[in-house]
C-alpha positions in Angstrom: -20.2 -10.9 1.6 -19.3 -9.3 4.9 -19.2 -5.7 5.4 -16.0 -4.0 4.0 -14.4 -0.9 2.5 -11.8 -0.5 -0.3 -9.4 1.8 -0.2 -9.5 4.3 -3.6 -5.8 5.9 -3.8 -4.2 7.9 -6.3 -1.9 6.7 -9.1 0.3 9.2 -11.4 0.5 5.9 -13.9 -1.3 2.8 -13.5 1.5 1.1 -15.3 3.8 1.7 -12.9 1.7 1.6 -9.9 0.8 -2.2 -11.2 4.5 -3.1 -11.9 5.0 -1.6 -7.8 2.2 -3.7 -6.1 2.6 -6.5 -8.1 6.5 -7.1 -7.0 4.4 -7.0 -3.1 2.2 -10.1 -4.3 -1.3 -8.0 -5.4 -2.7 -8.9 -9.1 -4.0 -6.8 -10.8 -8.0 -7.5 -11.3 -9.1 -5.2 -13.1 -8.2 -1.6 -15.1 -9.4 0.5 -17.8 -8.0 4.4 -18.1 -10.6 5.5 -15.6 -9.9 3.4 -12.7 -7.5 0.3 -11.1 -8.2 -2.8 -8.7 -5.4 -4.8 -7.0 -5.7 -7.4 -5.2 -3.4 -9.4 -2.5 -5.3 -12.5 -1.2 -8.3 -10.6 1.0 -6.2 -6.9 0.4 -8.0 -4.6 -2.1 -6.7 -1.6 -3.5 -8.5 0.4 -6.0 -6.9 3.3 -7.6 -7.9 6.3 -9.5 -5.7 8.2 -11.9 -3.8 11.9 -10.4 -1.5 12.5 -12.8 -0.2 15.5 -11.9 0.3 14.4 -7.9 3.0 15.9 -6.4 4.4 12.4 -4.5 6.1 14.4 -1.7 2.9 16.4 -0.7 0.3 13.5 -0.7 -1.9 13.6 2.4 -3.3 10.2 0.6 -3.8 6.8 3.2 -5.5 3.8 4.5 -4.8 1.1 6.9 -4.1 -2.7 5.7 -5.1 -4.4 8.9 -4.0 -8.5 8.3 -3.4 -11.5 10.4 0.2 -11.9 9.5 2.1 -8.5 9.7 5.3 -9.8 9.8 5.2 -12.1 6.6 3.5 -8.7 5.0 6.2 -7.0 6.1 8.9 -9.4 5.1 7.5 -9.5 1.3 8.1 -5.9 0.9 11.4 -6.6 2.3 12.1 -9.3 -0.2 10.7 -7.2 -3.2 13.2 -4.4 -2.2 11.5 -1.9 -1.0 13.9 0.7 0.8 13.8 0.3 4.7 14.1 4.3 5.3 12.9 6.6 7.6 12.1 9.2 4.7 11.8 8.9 1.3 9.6 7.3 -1.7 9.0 4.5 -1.8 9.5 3.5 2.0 9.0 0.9 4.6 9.1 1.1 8.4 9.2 -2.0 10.5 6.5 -2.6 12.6 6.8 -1.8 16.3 4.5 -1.8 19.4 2.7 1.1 19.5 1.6 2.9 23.0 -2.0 1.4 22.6 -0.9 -2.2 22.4 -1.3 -2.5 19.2 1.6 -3.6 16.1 1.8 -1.2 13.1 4.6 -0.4 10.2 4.3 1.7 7.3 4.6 1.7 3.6 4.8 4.8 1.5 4.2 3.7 -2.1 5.4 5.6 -5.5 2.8 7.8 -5.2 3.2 9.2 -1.9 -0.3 7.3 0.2 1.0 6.2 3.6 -0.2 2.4 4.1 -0.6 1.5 7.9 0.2 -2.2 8.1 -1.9 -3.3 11.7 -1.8 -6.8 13.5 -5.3 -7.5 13.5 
């Protein structure tokens, strides 16, 4: 296996954190009341329970770098989440950023900010 790290995020209820990532294609691999793992083809996210996480004052994040941002994109589009500049849950199209580089945004239930990168 190649070198790789997972990002761990908070989740105020696993239930609904699954229900979330699973409308944006990740399965759920794995859970007990301790600690979550979803899944999206090479994607892993692993979450950790914060029940008392204020959504709106989250400093959580990661970056999914893929080969296809625009069909990632496009399936968060198609499972409805709300194409806003503010707000939670959010997307933000992706755009050419001054380093050359292609990058949108998700903010999920919970508040993490997910950088979606062009590889």
């Amino acid at each position: 296996m190649p070198d790789h790290a997972t990002p761990n995020l908070p989740s105020r209820d696993f239930e609904a954190t699954s229900d979330f990532y699973c409308r944006l294609g990740f399965t759920e691999r794995y859970r007990d009341r301790g600690w979550m793992i979803l899944e999206r083809g090479a994607l892993k996210l692993e979450f950790f329970p914060f029940p008392d996480l204020d959504p709106a004052g989250s400093s959580f994040g990661s970056c999914l770098r893929v080969d296809d941002l625009d069909a990632l994109y496009s399936a968060f589009q198609v499972a409805g989440v709300p194409e806003e500049q503010s707000g939670i849950p959010r997307i933000v199209a992706p755009r050419t950023e001054h380093w050359g580089g292609r990058v949108g945004f998700m903010v999920d239930l919970d508040g993490s900010l997910l950088r979606l990168v062009q590889n």
